[in-house]
C-alpha positions in Angstrom: 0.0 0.0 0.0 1.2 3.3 -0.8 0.2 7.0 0.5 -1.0 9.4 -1.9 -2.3 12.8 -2.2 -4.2 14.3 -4.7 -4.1 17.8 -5.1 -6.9 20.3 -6.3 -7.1 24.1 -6.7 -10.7 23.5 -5.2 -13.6 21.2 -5.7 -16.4 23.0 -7.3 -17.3 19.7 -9.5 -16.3 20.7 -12.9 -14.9 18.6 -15.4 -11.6 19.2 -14.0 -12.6 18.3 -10.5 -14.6 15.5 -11.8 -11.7 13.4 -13.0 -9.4 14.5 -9.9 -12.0 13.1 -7.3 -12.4 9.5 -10.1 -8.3 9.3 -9.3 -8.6 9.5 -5.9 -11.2 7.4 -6.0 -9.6 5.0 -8.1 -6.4 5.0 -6.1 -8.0 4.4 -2.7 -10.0 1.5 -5.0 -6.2 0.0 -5.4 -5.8 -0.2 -1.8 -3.5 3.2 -1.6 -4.6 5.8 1.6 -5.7 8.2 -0.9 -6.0 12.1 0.3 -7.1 15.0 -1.7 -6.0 18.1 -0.6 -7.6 21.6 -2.2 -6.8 25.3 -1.8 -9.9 26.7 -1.4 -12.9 25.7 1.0 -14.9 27.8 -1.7 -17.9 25.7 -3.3 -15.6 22.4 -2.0 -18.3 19.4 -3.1 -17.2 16.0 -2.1 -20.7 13.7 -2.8 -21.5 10.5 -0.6 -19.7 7.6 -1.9 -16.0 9.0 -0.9 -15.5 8.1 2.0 -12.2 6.4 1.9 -10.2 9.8 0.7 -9.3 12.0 2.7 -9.9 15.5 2.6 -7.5 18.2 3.7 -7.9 22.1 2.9 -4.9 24.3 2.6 -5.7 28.3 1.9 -2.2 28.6 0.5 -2.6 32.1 -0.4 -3.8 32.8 3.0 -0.8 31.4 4.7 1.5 33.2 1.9 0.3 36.2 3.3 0.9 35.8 6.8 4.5 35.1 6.2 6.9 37.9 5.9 8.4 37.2 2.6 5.2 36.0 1.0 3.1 39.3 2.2 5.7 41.2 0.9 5.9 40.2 -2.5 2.2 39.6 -2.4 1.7 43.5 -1.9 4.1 44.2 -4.3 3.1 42.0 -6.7 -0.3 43.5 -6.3 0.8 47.1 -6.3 3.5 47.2 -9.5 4.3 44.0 -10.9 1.3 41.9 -11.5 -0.3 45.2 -13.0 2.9 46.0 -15.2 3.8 42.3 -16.6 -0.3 40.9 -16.7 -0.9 37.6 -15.4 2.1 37.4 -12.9 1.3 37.5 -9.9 2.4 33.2 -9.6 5.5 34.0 -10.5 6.3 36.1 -7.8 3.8 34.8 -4.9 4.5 30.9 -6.1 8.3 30.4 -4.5 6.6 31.3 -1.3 3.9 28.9 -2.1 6.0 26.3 -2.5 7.9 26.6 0.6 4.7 27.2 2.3 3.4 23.4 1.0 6.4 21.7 1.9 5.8 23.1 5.3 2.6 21.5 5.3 3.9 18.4 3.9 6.5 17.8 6.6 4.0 18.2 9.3 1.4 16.1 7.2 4.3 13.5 7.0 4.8 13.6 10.5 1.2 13.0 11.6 0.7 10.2 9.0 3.7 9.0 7.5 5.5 9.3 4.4 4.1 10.2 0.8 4.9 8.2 -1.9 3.0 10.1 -4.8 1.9 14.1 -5.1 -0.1 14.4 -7.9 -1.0 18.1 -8.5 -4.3 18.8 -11.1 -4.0 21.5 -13.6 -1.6 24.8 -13.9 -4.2 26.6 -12.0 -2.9 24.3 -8.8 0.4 24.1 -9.4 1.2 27.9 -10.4 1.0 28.6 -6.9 3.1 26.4 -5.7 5.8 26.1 -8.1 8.7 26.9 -6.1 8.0 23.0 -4.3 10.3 21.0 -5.8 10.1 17.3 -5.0 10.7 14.1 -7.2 7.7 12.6 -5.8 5.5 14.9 -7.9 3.5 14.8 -11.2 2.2 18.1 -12.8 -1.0 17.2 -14.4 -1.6 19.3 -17.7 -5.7 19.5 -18.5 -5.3 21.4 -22.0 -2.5 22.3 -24.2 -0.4 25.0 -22.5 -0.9 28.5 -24.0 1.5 31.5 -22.6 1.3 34.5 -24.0 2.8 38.4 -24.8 6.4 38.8 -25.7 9.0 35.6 -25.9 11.0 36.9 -22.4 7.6 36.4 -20.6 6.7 33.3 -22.1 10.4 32.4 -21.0 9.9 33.6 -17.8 6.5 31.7 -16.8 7.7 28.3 -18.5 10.8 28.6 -16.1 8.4 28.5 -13.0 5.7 25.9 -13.9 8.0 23.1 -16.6 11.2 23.8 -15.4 12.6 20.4 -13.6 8.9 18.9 -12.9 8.2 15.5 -14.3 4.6 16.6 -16.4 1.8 14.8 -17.3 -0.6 15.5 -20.2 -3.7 13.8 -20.0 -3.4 13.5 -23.7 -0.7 12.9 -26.6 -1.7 16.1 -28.1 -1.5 17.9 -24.8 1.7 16.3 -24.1 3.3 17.2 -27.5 2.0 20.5 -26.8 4.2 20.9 -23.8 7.2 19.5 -25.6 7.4 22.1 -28.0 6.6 24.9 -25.6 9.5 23.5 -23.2 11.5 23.0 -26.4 10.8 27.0 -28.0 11.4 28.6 -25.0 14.5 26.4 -23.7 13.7 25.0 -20.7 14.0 21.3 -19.6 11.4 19.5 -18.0 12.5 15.8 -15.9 10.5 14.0 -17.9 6.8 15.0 -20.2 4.5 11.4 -20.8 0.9 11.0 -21.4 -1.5 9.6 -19.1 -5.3 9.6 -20.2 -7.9 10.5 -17.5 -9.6 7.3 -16.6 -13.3 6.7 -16.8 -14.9 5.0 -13.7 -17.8 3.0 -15.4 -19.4 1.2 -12.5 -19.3 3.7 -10.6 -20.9 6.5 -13.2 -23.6 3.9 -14.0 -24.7 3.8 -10.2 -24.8 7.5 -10.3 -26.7 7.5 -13.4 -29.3 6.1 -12.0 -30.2 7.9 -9.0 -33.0 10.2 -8.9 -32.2 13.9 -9.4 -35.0 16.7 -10.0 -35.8 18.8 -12.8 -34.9 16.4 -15.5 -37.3 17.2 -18.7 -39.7 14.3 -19.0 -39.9 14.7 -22.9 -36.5 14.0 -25.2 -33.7 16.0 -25.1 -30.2 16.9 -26.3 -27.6 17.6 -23.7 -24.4 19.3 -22.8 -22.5 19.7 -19.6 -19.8 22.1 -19.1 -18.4 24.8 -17.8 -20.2 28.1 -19.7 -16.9 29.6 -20.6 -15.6 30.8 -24.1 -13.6 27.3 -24.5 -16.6 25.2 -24.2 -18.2 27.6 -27.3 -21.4 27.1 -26.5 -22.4 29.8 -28.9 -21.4 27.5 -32.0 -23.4 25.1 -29.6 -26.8 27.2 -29.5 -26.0 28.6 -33.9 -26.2 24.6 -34.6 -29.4 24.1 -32.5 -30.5 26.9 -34.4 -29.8 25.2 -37.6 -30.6 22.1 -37.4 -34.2 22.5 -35.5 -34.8 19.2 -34.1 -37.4 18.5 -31.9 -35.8 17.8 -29.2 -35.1 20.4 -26.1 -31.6 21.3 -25.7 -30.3 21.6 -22.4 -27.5 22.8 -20.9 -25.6 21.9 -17.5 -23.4 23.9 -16.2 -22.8 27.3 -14.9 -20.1 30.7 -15.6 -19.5 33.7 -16.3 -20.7 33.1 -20.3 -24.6 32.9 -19.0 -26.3 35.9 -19.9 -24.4 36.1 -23.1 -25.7 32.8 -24.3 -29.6 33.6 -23.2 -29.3 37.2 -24.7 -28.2 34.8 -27.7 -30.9 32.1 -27.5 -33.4 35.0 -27.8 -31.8 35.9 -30.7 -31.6 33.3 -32.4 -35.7 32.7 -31.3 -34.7 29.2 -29.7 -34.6 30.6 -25.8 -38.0 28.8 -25.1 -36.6 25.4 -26.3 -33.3 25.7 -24.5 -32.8 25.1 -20.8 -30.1 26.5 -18.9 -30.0 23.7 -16.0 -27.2 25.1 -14.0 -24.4 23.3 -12.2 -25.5 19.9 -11.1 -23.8 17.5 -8.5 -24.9 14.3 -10.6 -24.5 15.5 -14.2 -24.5 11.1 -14.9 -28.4 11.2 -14.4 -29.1 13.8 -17.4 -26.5 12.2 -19.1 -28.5 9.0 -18.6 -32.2 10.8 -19.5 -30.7 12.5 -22.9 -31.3 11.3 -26.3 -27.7 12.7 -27.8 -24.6 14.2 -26.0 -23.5 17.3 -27.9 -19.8 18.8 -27.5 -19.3 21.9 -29.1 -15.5 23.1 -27.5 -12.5 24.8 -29.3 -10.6 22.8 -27.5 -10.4 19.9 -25.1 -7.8 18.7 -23.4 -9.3 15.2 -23.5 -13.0 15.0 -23.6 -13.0 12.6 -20.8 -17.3 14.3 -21.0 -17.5 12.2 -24.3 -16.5 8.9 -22.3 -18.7 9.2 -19.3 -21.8 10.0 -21.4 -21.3 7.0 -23.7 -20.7 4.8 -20.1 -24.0 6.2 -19.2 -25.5 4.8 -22.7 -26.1 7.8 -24.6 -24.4 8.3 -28.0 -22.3 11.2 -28.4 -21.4 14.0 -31.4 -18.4 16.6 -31.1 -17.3 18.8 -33.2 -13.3 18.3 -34.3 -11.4 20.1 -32.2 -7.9 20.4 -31.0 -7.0 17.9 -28.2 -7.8 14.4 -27.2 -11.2 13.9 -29.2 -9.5 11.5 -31.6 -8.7 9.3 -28.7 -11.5 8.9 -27.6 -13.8 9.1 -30.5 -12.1 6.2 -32.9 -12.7 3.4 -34.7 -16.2 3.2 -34.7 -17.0 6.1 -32.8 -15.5 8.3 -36.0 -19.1 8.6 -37.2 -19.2 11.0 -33.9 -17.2 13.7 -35.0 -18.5 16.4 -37.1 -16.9 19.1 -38.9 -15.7 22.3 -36.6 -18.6 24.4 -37.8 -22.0 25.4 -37.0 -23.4 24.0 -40.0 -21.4 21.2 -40.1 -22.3 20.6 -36.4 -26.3 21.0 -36.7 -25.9 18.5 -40.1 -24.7 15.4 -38.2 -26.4 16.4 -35.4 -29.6 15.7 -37.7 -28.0 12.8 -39.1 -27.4 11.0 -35.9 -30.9 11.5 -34.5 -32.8 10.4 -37.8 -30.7 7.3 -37.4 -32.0 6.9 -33.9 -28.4 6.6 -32.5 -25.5 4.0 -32.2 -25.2 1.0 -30.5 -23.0 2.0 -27.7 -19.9 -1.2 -27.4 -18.4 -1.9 -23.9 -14.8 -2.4 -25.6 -14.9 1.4 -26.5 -14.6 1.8 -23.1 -11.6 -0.5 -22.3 -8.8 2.1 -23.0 -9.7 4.7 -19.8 -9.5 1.8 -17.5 -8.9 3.4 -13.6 -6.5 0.5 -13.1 -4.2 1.2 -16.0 -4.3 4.8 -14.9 -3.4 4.0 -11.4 -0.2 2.1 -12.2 1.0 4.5 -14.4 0.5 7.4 -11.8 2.4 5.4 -9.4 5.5 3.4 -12.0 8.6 5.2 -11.8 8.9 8.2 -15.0 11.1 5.2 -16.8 8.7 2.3 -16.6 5.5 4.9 -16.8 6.6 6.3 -19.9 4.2 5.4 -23.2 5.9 1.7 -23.4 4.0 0.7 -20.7 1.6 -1.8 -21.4 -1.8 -1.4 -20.0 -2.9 -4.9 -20.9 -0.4 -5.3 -17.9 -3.3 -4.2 -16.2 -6.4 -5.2 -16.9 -9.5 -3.6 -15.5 
């Protein structure tokens, strides 16, 4: 048995969230002692069914304030540098942060032993910690990393969050994205490999089945995701438009995006047959209820959405974006995709429900297997590089 920590910026169940609560949960499955540890106590959701992971909450930004060297170069940060060189502030609060966590990690270590495996869940969590330096770490990448403004910036920020960490990208495409970046801007990461986020099938298909209110009692398309410009749920709401069927579309998920996309439903004289459903703790039961599962994203890091709504037996579309659609929608699943357009979109959206569907196979399933994910997690960077075999591990 190994000790293992799992850590979150917070838990406000997004898709994000999602898949680092399914790794804790898969780990603790393995027989590890599994804690997830989060930043914020903000929105922190942790449903019923978790009870063997442990939850710790750390407000590093508070603490980095009530040290000396971290409250100064938070209120200088704040004052002159963050507002001269946007987007900075990590850089300057994050060496702070670090030593901050390894404090907490020492005195974690002393109550209940020693770690074996720190696995840290997006930039957005590790940025603020960056300055922690430990070999025991793996730097989860969610999406295909982006810095921008001049080349010296770019520099600058790579050097704090790739610098010396051994990274993960939960896709090849996300992976090769980090490659190049380290590669462009010269630094050298320990080690970049690609580990997809796992898809815990049992345990979505006892979810999906659970009550939840509000569900539409007549047929309906559905999407769940964050409403933020990434997720494009305009291009979403234009193919609705277009293709008229006569299903509801509904939407779950909450952001900042909201209004915008209602002012736009009105526009487009669809608002009365679109329902904006709002963050929901058991997304798996709408998931369950709806006819088709409709992605609409720029990008995705991996789609992992696409995976837990075909577990939950509903057939999927997606538009081809950047990221790890491909992986997940192959083979026979390529009738899935549809052209990166509104009106190419809204056509095999059409297409798709005239045909009533797809048969939904249990071997498309196979290759986001917790297990597999789990051993790769915890395998040395040489044996967990992409020559491990997952058939090693079978579900």
């Amino acid at each position: 048995m190994l000790r293992t920590l799992v850590v979150v910026r917070s838990l406000k169940m997004g898709g994000m969230e999602r898949v680092a609560v399914n790794l804790a949960d898969s780990l603790a499955t393995a027989g590890h002692e599994t804690h997830m540890v989060t930043w914020r106590k903000r929105d922190q959701v942790l449903a019923p069914g978790h009870e063997a992971v442990h939850l710790h909450m750390v407000p590093i930004q508070q603490r980095v304030r009530r040290s000396v060297s971290g409250a100064v170069m938070t209120f200088v940060s704040r004052l002159l540098l963050n507002p001269l060189i946007r987007r900075s502030h990590f850089v300057w609060v994050g060496r702070a942060g670090g030593k901050v966590f390894s404090h907490w990690l020492d005195a974690f270590e002393r109550e209940h032993g020693t770690v074996d495996r720190i696995i840290f869940r997006g930039l957005g969590t590790f940025e603020l910690v960056w300055g922690f330096q430990d070999p025991r770490a793996r730097y989860v990448l969610e999406n295909r990393i982006d810095f921008k403004g001049p080349q010296w910036k770019q520099r600058l920020f790579a050097r704090c969050l790739l610098q010396g960490k051994h990274l993960v990208g939960v896709s090849d495409d996300v992976a090769q994205g980090a490659r190049d970046v380290a590669q462009r801007l010269g630094v050298q990461p320990m080690h970049v490999e690609t580990i997809v986020n796992a898809c815990p099938i049992d345990q979505i298909r006892k979810q999906a089945v659970l009550d939840e209110p509000d569900i539409p009692d007549e047929p309906f398309l559905l999407n769940v995701a964050r409403l933020v410009p990434q997720k494009d749920h305009a291009l979403l709401l234009e193919a609705y438009a277009l293709a008229q069927p006569v299903e509801r579309l509904v939407i779950v998920g909450a952001g900042p995006k909201l209004e915008e996309l209602q002012a736009q439903a009105e526009q487009l004289g669809i608002a009365k047959r679109v329902t904006f459903a709002g963050q929901r703790a058991n997304p798996y039961a709408w998931m369950r209820a709806a006819k088709l599962f409709v992605l609409s994203s720029r990008v995705e890091g991996m789609g992992i959405v696409l995976m837990e709504a075909l577990a939950c037996g509903t057939p999927v579309v997606s538009v081809d974006c950047r990221g790890g659609i491909r992986e997940i929608l192959k083979g026979g699943l390529e009738q899935a995709i549809a052209p990166h357009s509104a009106e190419g979109l809204a056509t095999r959206m059409n297409e798709l429900l005239a045909a009533g569907g797809y048969p939904i196979r249990d071997e498309w399933l196979e290759d986001f297997c917790p297990q597999t994910m789990v051993k790769r997690f915890l395998a040395d960077p040489a044996r967990s590089a992409d020559s491990v075999d997952p058939e090693a591990f079978p579900c």
